[in-house]
C-alpha positions as CSV (number, residue, x, y, z in Angstrom):
1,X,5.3,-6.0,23.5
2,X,3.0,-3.0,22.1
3,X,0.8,-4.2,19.2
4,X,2.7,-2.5,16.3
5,X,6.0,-4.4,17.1
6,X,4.4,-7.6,17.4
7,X,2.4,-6.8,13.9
8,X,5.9,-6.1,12.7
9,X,7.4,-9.4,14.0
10,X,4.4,-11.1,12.4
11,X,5.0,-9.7,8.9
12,X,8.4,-11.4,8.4
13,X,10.0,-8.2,8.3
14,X,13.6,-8.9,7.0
15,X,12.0,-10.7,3.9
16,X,9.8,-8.1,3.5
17,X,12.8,-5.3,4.0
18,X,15.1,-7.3,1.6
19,X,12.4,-8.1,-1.3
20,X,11.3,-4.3,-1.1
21,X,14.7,-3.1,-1.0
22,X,15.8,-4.9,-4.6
23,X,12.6,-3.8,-6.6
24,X,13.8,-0.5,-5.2
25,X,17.2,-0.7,-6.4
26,X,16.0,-2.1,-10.0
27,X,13.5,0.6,-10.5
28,X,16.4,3.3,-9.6
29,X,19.0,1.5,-12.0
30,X,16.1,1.5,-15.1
31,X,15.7,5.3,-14.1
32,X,12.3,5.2,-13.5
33,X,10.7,8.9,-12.3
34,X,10.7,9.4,-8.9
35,X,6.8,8.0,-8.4
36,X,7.3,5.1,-10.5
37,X,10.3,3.6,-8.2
38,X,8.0,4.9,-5.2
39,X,4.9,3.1,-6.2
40,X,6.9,-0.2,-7.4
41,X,8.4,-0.4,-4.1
42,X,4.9,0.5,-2.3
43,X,3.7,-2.8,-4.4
44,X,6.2,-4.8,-3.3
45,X,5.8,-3.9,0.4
46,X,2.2,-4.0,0.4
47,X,2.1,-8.0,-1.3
48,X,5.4,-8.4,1.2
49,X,3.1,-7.5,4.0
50,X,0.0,-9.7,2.5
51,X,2.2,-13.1,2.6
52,X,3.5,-12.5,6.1
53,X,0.4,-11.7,8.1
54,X,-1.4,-14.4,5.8
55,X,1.3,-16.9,7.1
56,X,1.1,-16.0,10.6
57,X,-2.7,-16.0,10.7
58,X,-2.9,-19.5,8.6
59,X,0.0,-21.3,10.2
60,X,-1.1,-20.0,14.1
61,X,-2.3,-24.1,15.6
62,X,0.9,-25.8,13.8
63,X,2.6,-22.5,15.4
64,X,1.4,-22.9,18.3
65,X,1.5,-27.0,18.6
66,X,5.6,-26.4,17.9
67,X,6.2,-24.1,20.8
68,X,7.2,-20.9,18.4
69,X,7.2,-18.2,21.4
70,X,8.8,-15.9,18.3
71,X,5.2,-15.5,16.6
72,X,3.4,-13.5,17.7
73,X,0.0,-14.6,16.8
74,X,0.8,-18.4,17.7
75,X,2.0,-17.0,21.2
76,X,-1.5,-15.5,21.8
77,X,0.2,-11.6,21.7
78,X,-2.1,-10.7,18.9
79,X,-5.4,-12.0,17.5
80,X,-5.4,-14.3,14.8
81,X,-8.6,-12.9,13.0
82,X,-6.7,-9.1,13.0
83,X,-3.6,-10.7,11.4
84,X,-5.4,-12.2,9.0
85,X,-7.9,-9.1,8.2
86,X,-4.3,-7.1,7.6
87,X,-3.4,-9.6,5.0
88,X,-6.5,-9.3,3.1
89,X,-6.2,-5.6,3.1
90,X,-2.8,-5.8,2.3
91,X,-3.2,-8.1,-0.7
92,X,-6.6,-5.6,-1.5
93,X,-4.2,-2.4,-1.6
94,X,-1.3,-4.3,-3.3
95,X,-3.2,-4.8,-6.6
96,X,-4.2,-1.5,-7.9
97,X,-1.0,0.3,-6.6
98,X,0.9,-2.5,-9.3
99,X,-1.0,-1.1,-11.8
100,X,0.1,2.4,-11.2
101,X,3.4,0.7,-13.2
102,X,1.2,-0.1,-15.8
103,X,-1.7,-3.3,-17.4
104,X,1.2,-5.6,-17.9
105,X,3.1,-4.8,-14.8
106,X,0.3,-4.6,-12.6
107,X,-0.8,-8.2,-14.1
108,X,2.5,-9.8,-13.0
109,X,2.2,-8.3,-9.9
110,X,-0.9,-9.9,-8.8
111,X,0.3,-13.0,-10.4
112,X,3.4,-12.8,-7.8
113,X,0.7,-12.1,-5.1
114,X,-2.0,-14.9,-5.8
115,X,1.3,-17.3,-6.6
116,X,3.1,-16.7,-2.8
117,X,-0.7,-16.6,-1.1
118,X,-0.6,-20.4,-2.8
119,X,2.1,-20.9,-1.0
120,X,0.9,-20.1,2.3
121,X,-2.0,-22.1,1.6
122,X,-2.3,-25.3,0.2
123,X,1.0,-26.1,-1.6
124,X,3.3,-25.7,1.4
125,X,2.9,-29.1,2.2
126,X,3.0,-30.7,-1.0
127,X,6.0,-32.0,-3.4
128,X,5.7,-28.8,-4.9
129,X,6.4,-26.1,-2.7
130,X,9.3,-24.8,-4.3
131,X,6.9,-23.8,-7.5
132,X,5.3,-20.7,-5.9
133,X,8.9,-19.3,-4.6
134,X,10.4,-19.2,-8.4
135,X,7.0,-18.2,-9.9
136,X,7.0,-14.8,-7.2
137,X,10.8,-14.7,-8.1
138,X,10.3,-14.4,-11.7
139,X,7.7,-12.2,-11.5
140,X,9.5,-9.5,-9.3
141,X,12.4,-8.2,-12.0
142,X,9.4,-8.7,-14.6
143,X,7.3,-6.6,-12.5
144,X,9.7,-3.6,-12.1
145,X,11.7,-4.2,-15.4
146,X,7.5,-4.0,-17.2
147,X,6.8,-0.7,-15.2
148,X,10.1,1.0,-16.8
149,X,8.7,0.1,-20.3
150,X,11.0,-2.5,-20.9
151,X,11.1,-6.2,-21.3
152,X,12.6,-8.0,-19.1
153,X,15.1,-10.6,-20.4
154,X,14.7,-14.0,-19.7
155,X,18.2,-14.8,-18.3
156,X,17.0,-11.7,-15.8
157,X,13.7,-14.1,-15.1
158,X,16.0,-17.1,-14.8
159,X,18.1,-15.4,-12.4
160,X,15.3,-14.4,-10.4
161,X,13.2,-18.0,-10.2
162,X,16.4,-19.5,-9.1
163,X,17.0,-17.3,-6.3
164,X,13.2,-17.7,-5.1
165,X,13.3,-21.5,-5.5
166,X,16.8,-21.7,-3.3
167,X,15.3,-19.2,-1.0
168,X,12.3,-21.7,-0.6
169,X,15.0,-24.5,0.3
170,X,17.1,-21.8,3.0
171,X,13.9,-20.6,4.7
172,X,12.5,-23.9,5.8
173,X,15.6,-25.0,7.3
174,X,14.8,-23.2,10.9
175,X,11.7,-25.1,11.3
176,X,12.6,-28.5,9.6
177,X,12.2,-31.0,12.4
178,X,8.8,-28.8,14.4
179,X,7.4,-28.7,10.3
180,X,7.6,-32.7,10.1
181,X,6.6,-33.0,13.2
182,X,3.3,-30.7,12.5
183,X,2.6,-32.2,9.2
184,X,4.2,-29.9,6.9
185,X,5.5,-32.6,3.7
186,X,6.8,-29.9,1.2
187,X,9.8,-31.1,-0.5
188,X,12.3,-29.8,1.4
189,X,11.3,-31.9,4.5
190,X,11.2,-34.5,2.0
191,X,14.7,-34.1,1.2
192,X,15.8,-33.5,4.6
193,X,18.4,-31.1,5.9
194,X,21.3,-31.9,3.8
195,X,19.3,-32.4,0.7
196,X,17.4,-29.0,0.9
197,X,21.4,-27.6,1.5
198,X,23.0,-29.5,-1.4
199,X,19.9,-28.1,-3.1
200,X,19.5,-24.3,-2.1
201,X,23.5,-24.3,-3.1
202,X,23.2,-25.6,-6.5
203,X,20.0,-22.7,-7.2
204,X,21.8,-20.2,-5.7
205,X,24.9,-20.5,-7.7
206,X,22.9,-20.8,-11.0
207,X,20.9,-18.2,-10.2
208,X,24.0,-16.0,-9.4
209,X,25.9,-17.4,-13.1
210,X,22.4,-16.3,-15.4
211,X,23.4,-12.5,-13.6
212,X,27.4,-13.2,-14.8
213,X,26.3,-14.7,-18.0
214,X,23.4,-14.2,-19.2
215,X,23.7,-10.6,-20.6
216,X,25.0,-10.6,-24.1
217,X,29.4,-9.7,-24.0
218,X,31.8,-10.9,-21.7
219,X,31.4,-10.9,-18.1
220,X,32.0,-7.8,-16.6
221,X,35.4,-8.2,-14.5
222,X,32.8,-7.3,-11.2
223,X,31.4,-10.4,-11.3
224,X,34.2,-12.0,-9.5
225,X,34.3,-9.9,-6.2
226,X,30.2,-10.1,-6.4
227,X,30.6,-13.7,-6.3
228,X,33.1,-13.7,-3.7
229,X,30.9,-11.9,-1.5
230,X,28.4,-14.1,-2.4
231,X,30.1,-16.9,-1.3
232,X,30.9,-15.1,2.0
233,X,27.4,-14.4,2.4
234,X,26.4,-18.0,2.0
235,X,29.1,-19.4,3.7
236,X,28.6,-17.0,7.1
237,X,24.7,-18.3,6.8
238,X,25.7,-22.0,6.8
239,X,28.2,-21.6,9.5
240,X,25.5,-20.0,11.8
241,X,23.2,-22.6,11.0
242,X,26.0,-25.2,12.2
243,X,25.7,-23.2,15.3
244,X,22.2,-22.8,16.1
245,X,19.6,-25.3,13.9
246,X,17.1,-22.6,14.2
247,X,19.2,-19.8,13.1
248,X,17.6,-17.4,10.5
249,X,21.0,-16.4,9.4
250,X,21.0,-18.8,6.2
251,X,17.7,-16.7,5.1
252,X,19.4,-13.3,5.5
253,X,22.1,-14.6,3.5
254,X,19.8,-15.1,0.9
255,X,18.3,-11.8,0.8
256,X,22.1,-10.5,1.0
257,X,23.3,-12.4,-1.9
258,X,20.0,-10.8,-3.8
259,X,20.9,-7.5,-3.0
260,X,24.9,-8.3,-4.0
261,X,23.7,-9.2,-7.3
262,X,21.2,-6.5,-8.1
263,X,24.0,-3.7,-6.8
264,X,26.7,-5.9,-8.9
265,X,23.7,-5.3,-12.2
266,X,23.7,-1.8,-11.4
267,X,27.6,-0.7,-10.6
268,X,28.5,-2.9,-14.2
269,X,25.5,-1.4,-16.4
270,X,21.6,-2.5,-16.5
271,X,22.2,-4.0,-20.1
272,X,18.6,-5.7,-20.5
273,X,19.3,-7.4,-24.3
């Protein structure tokens, strides 16, 4: 495996794709110029790349100790101290390029990037590991919605702290039983694997009703296939996990469901009141 691919694997690259990806699709539905939706999603990309390789590099022994042959750093294919350097400049580049949208934009940006570094170290393994998830969350539409001049509505910052909290809940269900074993006592390993389910379900669907109704009127008549693909989503993610424990699929589904709702925001009308 050459170097750059395995610095791609260690960046958590579908994550990274997805997260980018909205911000990109929010800052074209506020109609920001052409550099502002370039240099929000360069942000996003650049803190995206910051919590991957600062995962990788900080997670590499409990990595290693649980047989993950998938990481690259833990599987000895790239050097820890590289992976981490990355992340540092990663992190170094993310914060002035956020303020390229702007004081209070940029603010919220490194807010969303010193909140998901938290993450990565020390609240991972503590009762409150969902926290930095729905903080980052929050902060993303905030960031992007800030940077177009705007202010973001709360029922838009509802929407998004739910979907980071579930995502929290669906992306540690892959490594549940090699994180206990290793240590790692966040709160879904607390709650265990139908717990963090019943859990990421319940924030998912709340997150997806403040997007239906939240915005001031009646729902747009959308909402109903967004949901139901949604549902599909969500639904194709558990079945794969019923499958394969380690499965990533319930993750993806995450990041689909997030891109469902911000396409379902833009194809009914951006109506930030």
């Amino acid at each position: 495996m050459s170097v750059a691919i395995s610095l791609l694997r260690a960046s958590h690259p579908e994550p990274a794709a997805g997260v980018t990806a909205v911000s990109v699709l929010l800052s074209v539905g506020l109609h920001r110029p052409v550099w502002g939706v370039v240099g929000a999603g360069a942000t996003v990309l650049a803190s995206q790349l910051s919590i991957g390789w600062v995962n990788d590099a900080l997670d590499a022994p409990r990595d290693a100790a649980a047989g993950r042959t998938d990481k690259p750093v833990a599987a000895e294919k790239l050097s820890r101290r590289l992976v981490a350097a990355l992340g540092v400049a990663a992190a170094v580049v993310c914060v002035p390029l956020g303020f390229l949208s702007g004081w209070a934009a940029g603010l919220v940006s490194a807010l969303a990037l010193a909140s998901a570094l938290l993450y990565d170290w020390p609240l991972k393994s503590t009762v409150i590991s969902p926290l930095p998830y729905a903080v980052s969350f929050t902060c993303l539409p905030a960031f992007v919605v800030l940077g177009a001049g705007k202010t973001p509505p709360l029922w838009l910052l509802a929407a998004g702290g739910l979907l980071g909290a579930g995502a929290h809940f669906v992306n540690t269900l892959p490594d549940l039983d090699a994180d206990i074993r290793t240590g790692v006592r966040g709160l879904p390993q607390r709650l265990g694997r139908r717990g963090s389910l019943a859990t990421a379900a319940l924030l998912l669907l709340a997150a997806t009703a403040a997007l239906a109704f939240g915005p001031p009127g009646r729902p747009p008549a959308l909402i109903w296939p967004a949901v139901a693909a949604a549902l599909l989503a969500l639904g194709f993610g558990w079945y794969r996990m019923t499958r394969d424990t380690t499965s990533r699929a319930p993750f993806l589904a995450v990041i689909a469901v997030a891109l469902i709702d911000v396409v379902f925001l833009l194809i009914s009308g951006l109506n930030l009141e």
